[in-house]
Backbone as a printed PyTorch tensor [residue, N CA C, xyz], in Angstrom:
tensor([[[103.2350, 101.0950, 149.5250],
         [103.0000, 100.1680, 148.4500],
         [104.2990,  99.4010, 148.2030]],

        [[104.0660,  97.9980, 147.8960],
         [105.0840,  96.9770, 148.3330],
         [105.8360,  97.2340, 146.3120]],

        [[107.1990,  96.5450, 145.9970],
         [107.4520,  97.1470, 144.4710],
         [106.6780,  95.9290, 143.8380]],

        [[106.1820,  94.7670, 144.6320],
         [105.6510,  93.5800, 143.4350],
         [104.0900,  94.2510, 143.2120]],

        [[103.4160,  95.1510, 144.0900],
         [102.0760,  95.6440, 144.3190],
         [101.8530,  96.8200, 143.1050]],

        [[103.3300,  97.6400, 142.7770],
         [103.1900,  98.6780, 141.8590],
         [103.3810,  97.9240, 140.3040]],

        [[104.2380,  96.5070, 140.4360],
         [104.6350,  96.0380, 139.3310],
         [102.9420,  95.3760, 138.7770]],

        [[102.1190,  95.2740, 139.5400],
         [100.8230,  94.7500, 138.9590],
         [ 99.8680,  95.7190, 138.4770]],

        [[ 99.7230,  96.8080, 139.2650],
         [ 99.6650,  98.0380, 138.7800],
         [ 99.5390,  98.8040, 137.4480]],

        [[100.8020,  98.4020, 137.3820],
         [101.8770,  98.7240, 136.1210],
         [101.6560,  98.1700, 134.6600]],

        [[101.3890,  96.3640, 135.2130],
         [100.7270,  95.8010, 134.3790],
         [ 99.5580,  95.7710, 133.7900]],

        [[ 98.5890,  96.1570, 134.8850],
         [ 97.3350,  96.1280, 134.7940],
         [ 97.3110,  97.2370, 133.7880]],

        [[ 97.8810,  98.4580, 134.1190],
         [ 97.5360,  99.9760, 133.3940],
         [ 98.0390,  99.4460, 131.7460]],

        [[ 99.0080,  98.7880, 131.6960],
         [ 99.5650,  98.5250, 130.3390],
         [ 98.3920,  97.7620, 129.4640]],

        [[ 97.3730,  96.5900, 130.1920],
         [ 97.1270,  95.6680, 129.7230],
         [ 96.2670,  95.5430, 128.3840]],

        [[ 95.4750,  96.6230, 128.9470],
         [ 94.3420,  97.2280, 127.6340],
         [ 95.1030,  97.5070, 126.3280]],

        [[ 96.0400,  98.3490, 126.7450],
         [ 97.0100,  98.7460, 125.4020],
         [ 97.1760,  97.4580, 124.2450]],

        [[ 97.2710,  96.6440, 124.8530],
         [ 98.5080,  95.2040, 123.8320],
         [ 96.9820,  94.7370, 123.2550]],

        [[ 95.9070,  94.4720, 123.4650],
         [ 94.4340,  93.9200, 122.8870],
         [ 94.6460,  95.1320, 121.8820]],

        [[ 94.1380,  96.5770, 121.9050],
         [ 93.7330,  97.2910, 121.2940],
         [ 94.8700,  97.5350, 120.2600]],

        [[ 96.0330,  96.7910, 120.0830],
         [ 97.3310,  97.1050, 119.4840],
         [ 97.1860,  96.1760, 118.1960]],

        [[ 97.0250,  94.9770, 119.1270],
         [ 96.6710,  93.6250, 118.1330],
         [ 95.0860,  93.3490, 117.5320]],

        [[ 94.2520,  94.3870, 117.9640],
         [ 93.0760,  94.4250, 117.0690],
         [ 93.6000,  94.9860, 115.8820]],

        [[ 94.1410,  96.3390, 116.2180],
         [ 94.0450,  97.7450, 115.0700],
         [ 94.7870,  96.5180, 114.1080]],

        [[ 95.8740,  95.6800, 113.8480],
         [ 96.4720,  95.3660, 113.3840],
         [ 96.0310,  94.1890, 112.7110]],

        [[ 95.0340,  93.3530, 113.4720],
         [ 94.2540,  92.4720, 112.4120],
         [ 93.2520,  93.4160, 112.0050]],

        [[ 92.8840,  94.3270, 111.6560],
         [ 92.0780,  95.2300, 110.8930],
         [ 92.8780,  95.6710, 109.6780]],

        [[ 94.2490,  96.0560, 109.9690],
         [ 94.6070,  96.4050, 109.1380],
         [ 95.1920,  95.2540, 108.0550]],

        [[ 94.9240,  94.4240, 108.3560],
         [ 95.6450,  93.1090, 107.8910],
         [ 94.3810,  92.6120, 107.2740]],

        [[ 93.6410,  92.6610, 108.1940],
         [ 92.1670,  92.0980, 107.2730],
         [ 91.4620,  93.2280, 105.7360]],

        [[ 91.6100,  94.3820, 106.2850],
         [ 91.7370,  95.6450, 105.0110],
         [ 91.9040,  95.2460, 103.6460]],

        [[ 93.6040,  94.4870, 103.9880],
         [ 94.5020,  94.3910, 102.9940],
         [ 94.3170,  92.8090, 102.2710]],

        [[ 93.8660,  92.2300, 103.1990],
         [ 93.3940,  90.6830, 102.6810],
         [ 92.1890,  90.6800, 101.5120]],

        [[ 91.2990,  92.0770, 102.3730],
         [ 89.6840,  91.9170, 101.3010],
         [ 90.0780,  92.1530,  99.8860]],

        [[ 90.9310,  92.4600,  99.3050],
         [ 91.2960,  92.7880,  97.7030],
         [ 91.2390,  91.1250,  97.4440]],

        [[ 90.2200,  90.6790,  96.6950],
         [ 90.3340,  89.7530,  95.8890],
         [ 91.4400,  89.4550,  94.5940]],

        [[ 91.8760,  88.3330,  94.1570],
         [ 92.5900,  87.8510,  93.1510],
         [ 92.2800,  87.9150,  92.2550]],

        [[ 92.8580,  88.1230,  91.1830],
         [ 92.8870,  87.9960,  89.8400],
         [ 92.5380,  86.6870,  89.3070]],

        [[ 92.9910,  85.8450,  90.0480],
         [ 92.8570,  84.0690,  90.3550],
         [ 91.1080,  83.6570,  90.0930]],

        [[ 90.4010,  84.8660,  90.8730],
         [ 89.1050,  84.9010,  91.4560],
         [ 88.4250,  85.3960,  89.9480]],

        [[ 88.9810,  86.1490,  89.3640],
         [ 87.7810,  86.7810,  87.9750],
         [ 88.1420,  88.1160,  88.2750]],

        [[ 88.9040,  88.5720,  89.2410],
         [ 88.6420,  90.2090,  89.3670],
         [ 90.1190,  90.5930,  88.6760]],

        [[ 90.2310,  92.2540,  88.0450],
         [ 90.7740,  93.1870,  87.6420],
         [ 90.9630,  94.2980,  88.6390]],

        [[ 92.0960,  94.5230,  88.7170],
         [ 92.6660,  95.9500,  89.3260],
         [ 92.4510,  97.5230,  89.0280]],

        [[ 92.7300,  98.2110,  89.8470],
         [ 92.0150,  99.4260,  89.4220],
         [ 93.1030, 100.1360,  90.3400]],

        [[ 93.7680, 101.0380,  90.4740],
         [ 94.8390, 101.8080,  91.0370],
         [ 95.1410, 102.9560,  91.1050]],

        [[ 95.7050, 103.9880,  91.8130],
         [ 95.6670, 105.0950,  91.7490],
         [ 97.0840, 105.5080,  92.9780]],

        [[ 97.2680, 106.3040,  93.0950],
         [ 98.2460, 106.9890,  94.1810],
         [ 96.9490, 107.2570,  95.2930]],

        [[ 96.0570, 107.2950,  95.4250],
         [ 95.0690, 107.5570,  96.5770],
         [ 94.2960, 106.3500,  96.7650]],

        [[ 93.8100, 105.3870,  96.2820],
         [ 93.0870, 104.0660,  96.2300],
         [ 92.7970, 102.9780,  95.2730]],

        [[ 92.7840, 101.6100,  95.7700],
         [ 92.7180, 100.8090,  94.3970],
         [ 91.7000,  99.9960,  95.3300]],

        [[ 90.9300,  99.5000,  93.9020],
         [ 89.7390,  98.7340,  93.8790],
         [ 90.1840,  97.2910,  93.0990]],

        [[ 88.7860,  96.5040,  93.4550],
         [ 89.0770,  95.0570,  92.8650],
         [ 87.3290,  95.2970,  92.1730]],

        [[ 87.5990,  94.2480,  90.8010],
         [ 85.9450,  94.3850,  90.4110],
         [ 86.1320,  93.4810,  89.2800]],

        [[ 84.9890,  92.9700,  89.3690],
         [ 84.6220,  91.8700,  87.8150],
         [ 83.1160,  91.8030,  87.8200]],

        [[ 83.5200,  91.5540,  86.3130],
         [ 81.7710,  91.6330,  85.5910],
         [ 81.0950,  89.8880,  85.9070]],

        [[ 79.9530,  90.5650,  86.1970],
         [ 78.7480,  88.9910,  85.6430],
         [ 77.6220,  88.9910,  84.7810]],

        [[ 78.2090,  89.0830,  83.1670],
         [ 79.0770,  87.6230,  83.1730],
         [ 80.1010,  88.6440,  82.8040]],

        [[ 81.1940,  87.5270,  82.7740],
         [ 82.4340,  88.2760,  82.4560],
         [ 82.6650,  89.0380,  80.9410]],

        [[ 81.9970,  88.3290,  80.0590],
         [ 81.5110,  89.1320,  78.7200],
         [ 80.8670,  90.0180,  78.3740]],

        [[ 81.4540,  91.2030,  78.5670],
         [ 80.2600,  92.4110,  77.9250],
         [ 79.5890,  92.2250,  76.6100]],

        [[ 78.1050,  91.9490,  76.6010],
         [ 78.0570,  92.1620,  75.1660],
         [ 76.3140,  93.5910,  75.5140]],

        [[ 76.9340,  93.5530,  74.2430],
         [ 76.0750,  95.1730,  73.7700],
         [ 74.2620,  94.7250,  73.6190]],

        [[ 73.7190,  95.5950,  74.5470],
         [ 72.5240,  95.4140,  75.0090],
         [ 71.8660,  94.7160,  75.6610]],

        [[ 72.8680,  93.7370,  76.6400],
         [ 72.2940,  93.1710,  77.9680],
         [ 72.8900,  93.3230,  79.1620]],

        [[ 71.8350,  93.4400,  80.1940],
         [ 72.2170,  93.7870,  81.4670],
         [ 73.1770,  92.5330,  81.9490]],

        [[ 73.6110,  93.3150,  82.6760],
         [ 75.3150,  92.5360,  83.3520],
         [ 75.1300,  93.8430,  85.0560]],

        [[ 76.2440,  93.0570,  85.6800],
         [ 76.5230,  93.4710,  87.1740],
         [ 77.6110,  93.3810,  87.2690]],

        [[ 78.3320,  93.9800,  88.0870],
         [ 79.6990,  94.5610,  88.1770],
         [ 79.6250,  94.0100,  90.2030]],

        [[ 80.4740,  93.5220,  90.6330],
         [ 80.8860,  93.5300,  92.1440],
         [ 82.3860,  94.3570,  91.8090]],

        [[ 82.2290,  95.0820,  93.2470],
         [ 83.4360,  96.0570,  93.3360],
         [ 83.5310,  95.8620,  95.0500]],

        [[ 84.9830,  95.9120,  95.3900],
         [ 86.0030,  95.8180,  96.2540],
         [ 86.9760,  96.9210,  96.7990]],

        [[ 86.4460,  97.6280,  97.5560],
         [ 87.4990,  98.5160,  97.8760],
         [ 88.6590,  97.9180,  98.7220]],

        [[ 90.0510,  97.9990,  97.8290],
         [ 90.9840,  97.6110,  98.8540],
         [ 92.3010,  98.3280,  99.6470]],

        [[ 92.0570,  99.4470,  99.0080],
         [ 92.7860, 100.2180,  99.5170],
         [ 92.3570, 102.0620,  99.4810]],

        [[ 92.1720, 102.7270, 100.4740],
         [ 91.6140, 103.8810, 100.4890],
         [ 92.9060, 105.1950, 100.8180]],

        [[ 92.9890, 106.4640, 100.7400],
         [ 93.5210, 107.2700, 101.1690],
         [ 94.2930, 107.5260, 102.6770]],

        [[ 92.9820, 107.6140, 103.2910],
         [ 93.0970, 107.1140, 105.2390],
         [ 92.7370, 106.1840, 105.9160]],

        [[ 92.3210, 104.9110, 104.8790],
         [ 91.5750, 103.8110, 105.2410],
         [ 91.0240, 103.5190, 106.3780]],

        [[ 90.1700, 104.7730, 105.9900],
         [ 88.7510, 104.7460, 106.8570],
         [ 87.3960, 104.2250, 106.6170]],

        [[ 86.8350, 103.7130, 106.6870],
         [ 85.4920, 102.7470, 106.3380],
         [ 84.9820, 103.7340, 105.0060]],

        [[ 85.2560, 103.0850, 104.2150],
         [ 83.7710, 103.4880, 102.8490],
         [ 82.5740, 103.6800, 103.0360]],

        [[ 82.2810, 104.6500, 102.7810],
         [ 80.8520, 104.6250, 103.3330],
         [ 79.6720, 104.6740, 101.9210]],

        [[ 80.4020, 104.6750, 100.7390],
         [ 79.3570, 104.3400,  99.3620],
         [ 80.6060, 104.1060,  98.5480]],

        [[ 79.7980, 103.6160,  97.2420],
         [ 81.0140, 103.2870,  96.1080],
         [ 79.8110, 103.5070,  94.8880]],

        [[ 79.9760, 104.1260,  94.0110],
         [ 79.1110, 105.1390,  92.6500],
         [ 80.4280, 104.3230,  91.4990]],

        [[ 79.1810, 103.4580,  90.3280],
         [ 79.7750, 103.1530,  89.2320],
         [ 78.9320, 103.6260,  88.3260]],

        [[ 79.7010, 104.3200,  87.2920],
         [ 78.5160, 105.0860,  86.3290],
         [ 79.9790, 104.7350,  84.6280]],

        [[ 79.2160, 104.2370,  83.6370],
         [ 80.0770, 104.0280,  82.4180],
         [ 79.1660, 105.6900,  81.3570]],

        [[ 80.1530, 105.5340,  80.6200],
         [ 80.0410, 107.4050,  79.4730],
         [ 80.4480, 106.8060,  78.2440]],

        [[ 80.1910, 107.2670,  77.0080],
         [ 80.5010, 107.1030,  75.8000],
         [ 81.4410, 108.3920,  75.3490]],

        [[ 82.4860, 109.0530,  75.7330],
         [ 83.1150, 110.1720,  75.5360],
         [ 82.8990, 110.9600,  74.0860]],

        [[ 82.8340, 110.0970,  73.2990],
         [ 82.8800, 110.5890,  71.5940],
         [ 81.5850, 110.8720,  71.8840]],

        [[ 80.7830, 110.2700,  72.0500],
         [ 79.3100, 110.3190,  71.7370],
         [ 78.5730, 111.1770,  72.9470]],

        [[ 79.0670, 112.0410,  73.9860],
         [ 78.1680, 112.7490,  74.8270],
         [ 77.4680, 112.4480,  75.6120]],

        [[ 77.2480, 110.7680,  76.0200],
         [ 76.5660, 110.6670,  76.6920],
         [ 77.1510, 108.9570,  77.5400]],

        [[ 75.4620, 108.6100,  79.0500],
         [ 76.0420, 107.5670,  79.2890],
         [ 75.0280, 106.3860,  78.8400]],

        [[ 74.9440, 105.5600,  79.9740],
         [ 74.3920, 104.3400,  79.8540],
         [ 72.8870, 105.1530,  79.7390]],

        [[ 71.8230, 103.6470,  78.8140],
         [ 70.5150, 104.4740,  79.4500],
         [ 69.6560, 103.7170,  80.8640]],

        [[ 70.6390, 103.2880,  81.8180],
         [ 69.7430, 102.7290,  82.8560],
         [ 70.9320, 103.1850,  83.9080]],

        [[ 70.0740, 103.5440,  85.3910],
         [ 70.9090, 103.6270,  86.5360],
         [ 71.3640, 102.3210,  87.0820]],

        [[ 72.6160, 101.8580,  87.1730],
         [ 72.2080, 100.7760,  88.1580],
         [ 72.3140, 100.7640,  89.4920]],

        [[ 71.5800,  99.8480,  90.1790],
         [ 71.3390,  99.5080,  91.6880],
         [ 72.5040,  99.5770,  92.6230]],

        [[ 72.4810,  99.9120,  93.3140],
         [ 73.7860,  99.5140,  94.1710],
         [ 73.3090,  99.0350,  95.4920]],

        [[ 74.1060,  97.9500,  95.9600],
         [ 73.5330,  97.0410,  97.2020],
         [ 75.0150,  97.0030,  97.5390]],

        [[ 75.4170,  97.3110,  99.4020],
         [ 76.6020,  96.8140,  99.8910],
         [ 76.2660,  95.3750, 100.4930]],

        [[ 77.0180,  94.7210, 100.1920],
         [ 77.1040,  93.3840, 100.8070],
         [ 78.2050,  92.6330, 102.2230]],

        [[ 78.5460,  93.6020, 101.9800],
         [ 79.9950,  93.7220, 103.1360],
         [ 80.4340,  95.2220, 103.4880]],

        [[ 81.6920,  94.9890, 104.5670],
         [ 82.3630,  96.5020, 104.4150],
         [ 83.0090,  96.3160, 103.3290]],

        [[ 83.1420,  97.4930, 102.7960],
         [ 83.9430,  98.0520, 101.8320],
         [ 83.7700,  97.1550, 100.3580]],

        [[ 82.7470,  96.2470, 100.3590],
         [ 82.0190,  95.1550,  99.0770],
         [ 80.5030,  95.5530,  98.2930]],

        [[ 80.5980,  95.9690,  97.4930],
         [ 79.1840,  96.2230,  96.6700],
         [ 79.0330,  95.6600,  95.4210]],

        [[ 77.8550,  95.7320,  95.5300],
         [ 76.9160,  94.9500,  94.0160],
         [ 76.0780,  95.7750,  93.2670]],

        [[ 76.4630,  96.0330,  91.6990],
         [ 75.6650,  97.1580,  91.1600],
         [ 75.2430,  96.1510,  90.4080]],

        [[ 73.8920,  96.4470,  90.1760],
         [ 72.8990,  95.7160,  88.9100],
         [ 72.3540,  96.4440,  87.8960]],

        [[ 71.7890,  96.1090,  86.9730],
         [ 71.2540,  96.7140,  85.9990],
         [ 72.2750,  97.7880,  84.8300]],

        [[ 73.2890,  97.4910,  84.9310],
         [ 74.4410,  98.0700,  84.1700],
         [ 73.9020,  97.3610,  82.2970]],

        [[ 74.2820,  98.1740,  81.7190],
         [ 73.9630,  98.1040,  80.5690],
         [ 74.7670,  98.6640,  79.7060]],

        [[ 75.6070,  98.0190,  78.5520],
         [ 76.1680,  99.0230,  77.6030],
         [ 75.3900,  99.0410,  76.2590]],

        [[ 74.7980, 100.3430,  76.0640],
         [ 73.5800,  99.8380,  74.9400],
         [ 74.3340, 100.1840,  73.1550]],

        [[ 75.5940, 100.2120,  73.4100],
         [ 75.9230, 100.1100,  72.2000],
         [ 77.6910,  99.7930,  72.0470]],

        [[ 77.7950,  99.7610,  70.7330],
         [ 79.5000,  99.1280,  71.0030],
         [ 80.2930, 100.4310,  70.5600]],

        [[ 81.4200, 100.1880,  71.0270],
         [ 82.4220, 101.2330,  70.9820],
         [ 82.9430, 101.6130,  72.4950]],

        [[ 83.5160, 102.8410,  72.2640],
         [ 84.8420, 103.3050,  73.7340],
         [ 83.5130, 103.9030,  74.4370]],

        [[ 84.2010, 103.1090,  75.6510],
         [ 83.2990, 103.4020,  76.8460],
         [ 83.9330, 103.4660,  77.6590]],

        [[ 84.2050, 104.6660,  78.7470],
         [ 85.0290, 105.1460,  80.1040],
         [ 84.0480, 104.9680,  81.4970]],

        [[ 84.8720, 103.6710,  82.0200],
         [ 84.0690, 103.1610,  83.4220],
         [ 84.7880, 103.8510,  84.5200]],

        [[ 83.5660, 104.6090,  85.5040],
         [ 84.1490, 105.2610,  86.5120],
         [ 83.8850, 104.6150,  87.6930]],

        [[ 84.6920, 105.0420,  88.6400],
         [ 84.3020, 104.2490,  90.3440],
         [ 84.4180, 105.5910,  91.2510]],

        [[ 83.5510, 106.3300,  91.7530],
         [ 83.6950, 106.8370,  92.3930],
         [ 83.5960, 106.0830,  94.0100]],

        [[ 84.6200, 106.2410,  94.7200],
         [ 84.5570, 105.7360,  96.2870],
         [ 85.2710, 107.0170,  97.4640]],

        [[ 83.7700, 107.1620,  98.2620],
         [ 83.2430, 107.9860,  98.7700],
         [ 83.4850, 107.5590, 100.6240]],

        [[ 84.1450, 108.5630, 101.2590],
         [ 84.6560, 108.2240, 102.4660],
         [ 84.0350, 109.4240, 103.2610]],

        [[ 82.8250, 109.1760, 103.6070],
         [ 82.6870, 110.6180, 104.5600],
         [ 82.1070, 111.4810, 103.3040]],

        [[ 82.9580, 112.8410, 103.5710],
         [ 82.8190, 113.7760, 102.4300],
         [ 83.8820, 113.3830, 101.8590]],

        [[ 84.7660, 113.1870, 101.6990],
         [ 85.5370, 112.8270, 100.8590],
         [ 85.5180, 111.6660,  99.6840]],

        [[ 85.9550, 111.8890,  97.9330],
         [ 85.1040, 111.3000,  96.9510],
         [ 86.6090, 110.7140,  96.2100]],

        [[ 87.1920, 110.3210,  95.7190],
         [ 87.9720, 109.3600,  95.1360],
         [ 87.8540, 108.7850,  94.0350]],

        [[ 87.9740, 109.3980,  92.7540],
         [ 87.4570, 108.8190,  91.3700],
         [ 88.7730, 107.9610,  90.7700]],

        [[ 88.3910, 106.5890,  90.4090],
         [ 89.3940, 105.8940,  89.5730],
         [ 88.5150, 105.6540,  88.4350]],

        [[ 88.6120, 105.4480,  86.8390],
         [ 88.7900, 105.3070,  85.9440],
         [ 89.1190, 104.4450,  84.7070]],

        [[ 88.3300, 103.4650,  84.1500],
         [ 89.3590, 103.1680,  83.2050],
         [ 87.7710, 102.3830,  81.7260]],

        [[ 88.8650, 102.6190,  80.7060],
         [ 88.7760, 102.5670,  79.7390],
         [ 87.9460, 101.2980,  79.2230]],

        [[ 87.2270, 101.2100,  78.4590],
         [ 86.6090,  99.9150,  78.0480],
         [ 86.0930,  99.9950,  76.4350]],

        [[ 86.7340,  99.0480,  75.5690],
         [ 86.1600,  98.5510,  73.9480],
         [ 84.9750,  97.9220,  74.2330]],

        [[ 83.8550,  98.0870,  73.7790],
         [ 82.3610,  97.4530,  73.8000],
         [ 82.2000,  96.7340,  72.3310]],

        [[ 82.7620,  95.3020,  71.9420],
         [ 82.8380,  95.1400,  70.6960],
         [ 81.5240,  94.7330,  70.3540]],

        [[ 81.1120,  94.8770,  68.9620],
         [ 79.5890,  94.6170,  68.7250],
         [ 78.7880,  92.9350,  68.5040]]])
């Protein structure tokens, strides 16, 4: 074998590598792009294990009409594909939650649409996001005034 015959070889064996290098890397770049702006209507959600993007429609909660929530996973633990995302709101003082389930529809990777959300009364209300990777479950959290 001639050395320009091993140098193609050589190349050839390398070649696959540099595609599959520069995919993983617009993946990971694209990952990090899907977190929508604040610019956009959406709010942050954060944690040391994952942060989400999400805004209401309409953007006004008011007490006793249905509204929808889109949620954004933009950052995961092992950022490995999401495979569900669970939004459920609680009244902590009061024992209990919403009185309707809402829908959940994915619209993208790692993009969902819950409907039928309802806060049927005013006061402190704790909105949860559970995002679910496999078996693995990821709860972020946060706080919400329901004024009347």
């Amino acid at each position: 074998m001639t050395r320009e015959r091993v140098t193609t070889v050589l190349y050839a064996a390398r070649q696959p590598r540099v595609p599959l290098a520069l995919v993983l890397l617009a993946l990971c770049t694209q990952a990090a792009a899907a977190c929508p702006d604040v610019n956009e209507g959406y709010a942050r959600l954060a944690s040391p294990e994952a942060e989400i993007a999400f805004r209401w429609e309409p953007a006004d909660i008011k007490v006793g009409k249905f509204l929808q929530i889109e949620v954004v996973a933009c950052r995961t633990p092992d950022g490995g594909p999401v495979t569900r995302v669970a939004v459920d709101a609680r009244m902590p003082a009061h024992g209990h939650g919403m009185n309707y389930r809402p829908k959940a529809t994915e619209v993208g990777p790692g993009r969902f649409r819950f409907t039928g959300l309802m806060m049927h009364m005013a006061g402190a209300w704790q909105l949860t996001f559970d995002i679910f990777q496999g078996d693995k479950r990821t709860r972020l959290s946060q706080d919400l005034d329901v004024a009347p």
